[in-house]
Backbone bond lengths (Angstrom), bond angles and torsions (degrees), N, CA, C in turn:
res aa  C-N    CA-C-N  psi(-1)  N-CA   C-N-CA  omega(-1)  CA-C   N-CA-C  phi
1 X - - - 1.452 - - 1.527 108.49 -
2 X 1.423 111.11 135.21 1.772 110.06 -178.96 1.377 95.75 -78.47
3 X 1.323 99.55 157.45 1.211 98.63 163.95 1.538 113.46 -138.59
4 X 1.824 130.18 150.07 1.325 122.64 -161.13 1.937 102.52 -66.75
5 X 1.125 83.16 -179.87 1.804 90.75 -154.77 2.184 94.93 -78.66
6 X 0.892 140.37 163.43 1.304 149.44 -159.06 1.656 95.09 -99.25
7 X 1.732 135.57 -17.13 0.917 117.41 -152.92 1.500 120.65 -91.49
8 X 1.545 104.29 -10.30 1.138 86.70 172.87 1.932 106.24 -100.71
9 X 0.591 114.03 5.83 1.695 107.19 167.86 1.694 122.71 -91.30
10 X 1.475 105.69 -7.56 1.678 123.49 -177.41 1.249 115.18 -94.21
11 X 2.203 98.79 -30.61 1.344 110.47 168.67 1.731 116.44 -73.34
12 X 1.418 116.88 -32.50 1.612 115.22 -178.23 1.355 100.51 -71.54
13 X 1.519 123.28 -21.68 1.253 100.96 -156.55 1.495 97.83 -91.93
14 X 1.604 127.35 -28.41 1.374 130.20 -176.34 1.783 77.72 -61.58
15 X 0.892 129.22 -102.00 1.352 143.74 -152.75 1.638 107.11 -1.62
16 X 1.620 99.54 -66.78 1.367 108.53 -173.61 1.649 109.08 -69.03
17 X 0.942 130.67 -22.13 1.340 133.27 173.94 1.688 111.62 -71.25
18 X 1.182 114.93 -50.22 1.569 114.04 163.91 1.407 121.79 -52.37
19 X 1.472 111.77 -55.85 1.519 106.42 163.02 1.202 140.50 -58.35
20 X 1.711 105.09 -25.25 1.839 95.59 165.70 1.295 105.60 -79.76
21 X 1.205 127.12 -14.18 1.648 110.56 -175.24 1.375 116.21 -79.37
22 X 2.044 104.34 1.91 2.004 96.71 -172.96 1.335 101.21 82.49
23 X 1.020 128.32 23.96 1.579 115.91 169.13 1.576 97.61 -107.96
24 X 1.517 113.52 173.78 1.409 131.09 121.02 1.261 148.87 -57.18
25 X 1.301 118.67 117.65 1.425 118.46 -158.79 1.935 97.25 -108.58
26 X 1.344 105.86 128.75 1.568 117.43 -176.63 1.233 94.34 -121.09
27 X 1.350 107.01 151.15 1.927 130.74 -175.30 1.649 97.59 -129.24
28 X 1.542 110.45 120.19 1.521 96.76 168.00 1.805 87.42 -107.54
29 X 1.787 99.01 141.59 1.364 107.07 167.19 1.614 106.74 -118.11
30 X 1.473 109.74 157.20 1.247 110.46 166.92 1.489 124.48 -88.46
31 X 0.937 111.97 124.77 1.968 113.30 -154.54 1.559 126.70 -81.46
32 X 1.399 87.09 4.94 1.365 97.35 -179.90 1.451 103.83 -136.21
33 X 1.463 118.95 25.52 1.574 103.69 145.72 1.446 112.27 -70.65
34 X 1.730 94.43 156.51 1.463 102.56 178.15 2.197 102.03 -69.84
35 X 1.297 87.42 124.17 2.195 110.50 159.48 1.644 99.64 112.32
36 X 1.408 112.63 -0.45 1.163 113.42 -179.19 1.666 111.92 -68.77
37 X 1.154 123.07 120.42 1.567 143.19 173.31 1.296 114.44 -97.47
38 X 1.514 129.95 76.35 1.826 124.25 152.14 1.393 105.54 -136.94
39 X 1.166 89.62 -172.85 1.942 101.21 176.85 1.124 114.25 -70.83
40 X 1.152 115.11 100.94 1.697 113.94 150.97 1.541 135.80 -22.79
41 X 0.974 98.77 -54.00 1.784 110.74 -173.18 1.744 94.84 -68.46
42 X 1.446 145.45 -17.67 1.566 131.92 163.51 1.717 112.51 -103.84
43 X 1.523 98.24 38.43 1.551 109.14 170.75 1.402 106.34 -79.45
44 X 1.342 127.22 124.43 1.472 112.06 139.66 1.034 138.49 -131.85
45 X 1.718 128.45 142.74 1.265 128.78 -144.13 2.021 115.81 15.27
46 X 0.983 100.12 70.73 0.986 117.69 170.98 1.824 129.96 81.09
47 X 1.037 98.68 -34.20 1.713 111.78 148.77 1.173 134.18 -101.45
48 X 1.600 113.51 -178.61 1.145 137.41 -150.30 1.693 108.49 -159.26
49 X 1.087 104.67 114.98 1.585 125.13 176.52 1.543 105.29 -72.78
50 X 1.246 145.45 118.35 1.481 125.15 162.95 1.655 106.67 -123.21
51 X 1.509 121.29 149.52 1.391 135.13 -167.20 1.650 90.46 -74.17
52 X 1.169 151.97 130.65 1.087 150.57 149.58 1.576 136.02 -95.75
53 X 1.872 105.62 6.78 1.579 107.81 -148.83 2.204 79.93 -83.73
54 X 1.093 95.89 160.85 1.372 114.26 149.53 1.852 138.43 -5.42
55 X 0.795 73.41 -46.33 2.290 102.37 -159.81 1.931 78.00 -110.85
56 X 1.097 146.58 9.82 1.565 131.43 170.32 1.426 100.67 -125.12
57 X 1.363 125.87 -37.61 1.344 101.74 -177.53 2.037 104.67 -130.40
58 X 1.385 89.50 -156.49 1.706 91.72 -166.82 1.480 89.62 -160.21
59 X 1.555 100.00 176.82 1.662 104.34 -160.87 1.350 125.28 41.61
60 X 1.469 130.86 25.08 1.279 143.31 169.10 1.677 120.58 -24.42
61 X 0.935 109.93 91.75 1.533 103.07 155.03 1.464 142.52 -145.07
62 X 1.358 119.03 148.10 1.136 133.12 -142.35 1.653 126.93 -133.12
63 X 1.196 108.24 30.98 1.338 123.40 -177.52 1.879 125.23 -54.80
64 X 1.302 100.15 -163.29 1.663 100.72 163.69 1.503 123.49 -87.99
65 X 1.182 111.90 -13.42 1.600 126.86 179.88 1.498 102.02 -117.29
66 X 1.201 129.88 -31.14 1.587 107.73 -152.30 1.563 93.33 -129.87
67 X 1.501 117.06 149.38 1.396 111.43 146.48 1.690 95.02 -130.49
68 X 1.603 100.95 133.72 1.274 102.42 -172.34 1.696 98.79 -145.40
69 X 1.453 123.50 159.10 1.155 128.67 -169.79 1.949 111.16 176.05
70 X 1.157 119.94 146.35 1.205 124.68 153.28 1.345 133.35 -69.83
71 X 1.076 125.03 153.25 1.513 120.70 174.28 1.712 111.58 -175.49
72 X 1.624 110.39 -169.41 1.436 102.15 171.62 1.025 99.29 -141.52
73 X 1.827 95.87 151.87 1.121 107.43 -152.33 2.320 87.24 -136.07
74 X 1.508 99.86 111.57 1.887 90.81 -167.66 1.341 128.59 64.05
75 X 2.048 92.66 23.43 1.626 83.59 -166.46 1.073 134.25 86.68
76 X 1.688 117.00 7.37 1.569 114.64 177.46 1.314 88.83 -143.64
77 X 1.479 94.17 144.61 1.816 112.68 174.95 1.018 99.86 -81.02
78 X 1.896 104.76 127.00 1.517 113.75 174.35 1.771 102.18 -127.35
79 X 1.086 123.03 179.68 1.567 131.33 -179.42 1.491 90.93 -124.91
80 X 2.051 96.26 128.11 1.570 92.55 172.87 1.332 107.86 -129.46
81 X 1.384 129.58 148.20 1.625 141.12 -143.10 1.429 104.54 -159.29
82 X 1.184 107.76 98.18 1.579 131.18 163.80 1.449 122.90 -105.69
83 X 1.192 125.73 116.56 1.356 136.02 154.00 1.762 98.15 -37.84
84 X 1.490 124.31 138.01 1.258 120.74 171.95 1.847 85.00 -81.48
85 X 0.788 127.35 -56.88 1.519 102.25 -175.02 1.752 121.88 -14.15
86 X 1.224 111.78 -36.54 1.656 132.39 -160.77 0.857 101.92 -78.81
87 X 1.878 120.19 -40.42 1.939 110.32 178.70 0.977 121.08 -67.57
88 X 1.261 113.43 120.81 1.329 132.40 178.18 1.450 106.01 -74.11
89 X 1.564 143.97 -32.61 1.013 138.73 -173.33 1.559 118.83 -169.04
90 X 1.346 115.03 -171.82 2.216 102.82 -177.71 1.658 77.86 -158.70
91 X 1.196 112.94 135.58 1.288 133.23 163.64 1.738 120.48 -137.89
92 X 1.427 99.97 156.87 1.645 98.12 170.87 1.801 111.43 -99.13
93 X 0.934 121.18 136.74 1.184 119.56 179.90 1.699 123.22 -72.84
94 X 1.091 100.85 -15.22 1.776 102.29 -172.11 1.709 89.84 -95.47
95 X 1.150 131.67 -4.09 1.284 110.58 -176.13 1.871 107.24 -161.92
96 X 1.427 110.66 4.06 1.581 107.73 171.69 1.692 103.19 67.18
97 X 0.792 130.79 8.74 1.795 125.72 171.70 1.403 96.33 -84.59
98 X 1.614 118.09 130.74 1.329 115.71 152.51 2.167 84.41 177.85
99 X 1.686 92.56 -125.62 1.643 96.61 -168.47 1.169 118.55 -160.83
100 X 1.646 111.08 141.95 1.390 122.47 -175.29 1.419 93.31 -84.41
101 X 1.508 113.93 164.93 1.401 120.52 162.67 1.504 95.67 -136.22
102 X 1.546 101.47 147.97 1.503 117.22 171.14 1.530 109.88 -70.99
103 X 1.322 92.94 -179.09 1.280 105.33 177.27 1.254 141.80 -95.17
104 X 0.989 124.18 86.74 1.768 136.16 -154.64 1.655 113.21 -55.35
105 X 1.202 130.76 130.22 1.353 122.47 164.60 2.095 112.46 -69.09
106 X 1.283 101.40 131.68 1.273 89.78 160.57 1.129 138.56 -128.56
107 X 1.510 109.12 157.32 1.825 124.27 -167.87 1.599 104.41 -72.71
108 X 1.622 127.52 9.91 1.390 113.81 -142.72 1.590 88.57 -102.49
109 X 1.333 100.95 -160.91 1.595 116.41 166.53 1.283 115.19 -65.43
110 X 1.361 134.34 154.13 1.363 135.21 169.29 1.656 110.78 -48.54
111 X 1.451 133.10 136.26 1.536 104.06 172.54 1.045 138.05 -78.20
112 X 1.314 118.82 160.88 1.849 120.20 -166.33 1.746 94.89 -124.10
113 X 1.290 82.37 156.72 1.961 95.99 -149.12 2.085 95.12 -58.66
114 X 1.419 109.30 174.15 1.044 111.99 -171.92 1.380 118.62 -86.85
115 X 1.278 117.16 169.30 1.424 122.38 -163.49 1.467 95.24 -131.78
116 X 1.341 107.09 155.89 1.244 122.26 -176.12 1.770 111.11 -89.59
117 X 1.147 131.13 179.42 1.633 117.34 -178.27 1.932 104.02 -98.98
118 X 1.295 89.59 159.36 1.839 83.34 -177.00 1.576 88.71 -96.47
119 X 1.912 85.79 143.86 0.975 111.93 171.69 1.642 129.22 -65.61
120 X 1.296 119.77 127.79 1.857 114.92 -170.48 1.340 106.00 -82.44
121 X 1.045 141.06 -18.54 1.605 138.88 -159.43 1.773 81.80 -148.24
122 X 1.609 115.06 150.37 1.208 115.51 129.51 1.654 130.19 -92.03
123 X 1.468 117.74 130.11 1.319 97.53 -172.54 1.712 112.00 -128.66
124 X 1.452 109.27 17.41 1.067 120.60 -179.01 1.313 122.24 -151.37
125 X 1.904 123.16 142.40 1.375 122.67 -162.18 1.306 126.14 -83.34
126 X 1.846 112.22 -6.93 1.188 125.42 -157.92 1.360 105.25 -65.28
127 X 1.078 135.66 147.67 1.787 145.47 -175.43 1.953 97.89 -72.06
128 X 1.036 113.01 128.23 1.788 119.27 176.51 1.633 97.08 -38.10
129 X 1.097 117.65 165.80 1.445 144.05 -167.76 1.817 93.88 -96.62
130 X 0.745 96.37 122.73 2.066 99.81 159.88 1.211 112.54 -51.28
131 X 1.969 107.12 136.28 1.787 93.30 -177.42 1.663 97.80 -80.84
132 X 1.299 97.72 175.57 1.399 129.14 -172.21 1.492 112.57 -84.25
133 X 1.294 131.30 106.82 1.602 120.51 153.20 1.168 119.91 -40.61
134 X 1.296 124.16 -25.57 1.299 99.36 177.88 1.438 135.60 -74.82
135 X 1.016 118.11 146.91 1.611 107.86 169.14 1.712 118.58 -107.11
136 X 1.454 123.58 131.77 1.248 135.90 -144.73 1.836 84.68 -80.22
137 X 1.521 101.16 156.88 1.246 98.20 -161.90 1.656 102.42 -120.91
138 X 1.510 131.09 149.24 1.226 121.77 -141.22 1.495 104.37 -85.67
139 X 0.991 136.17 164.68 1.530 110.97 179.09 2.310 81.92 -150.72
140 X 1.452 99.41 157.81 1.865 90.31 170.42 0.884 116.51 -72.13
141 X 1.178 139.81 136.02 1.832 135.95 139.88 1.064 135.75 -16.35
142 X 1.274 111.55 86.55 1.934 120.09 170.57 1.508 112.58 -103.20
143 X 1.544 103.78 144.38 1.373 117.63 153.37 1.453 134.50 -61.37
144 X 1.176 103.42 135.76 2.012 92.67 -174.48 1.386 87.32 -121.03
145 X 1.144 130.89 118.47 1.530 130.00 164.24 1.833 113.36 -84.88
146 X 1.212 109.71 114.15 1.845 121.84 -148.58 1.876 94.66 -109.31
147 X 0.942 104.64 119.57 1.737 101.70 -178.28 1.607 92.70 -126.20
């Protein structure tokens, strides 16, 4: 019998365990799985660190498929949307305890290049940026432990 993958129930539980202890809880995602929604321009080599505690974002959610939430990002409210497939990991920030996750095979669609997060407010007149020919190039999943 298959059974669904452990990560998103290992991820609520790091989560909630960091937050009762008063810490900060950090999510590194990989930014170029396919459904992943953040800013591009604070990618590096392929991830993205995001603040996840409480007091940083709003509309929180945390399911078996989705981790999704508001926040700001330069000062502008953006909506951010990760496949839990995409987290690469959950850490506390005052002290780096939390968890890597391997690397899952997936049943999904092939991935399609990344998307940026939609914007919640417009707050500026400038005309969108031209997309990019390029296509972002895959690199493995590492941990950066950020103090």
């Amino acid at each position: 019998m298959k059974m669904r993958s452990n990560r998103p129930y290992l991820l609520r539980a790091f989560f909630d365990w960091i937050v009762d202890n008063d810490c900060t809880p950090y999510v590194v995602v990989d930014a170029h799985h396919a459904g992943v929604e953040v800013p591009q321009s604070y990618v590096t080599d392929g991830q993205i660190v995001l603040n996840v505690a409480p007091r940083a974002v709003s509309n929180f959610i945390l399911d078996l498929e989705i981790l999704a939430f508001s926040t700001r990002f330069g000062g502008m409210p953006i909506d951010i949307q990760v496949p839990v497939t995409a987290v690469v990991g959950i850490y506390s920030q005052e002290n780096g305890q939390g968890m890597v996750f391997e690397h899952e095979p997936s049943d999904d669609l092939p991935p399609t290049p990344p998307r940026g997060p939609k914007a919640v407010k417009k707050s500026s007149t400038q005309p969108p940026a031209p997309p990019s020919d390029k296509s972002p190039k895959k690199t493995k999943p590492s941990l950066r432990v950020i103090k």
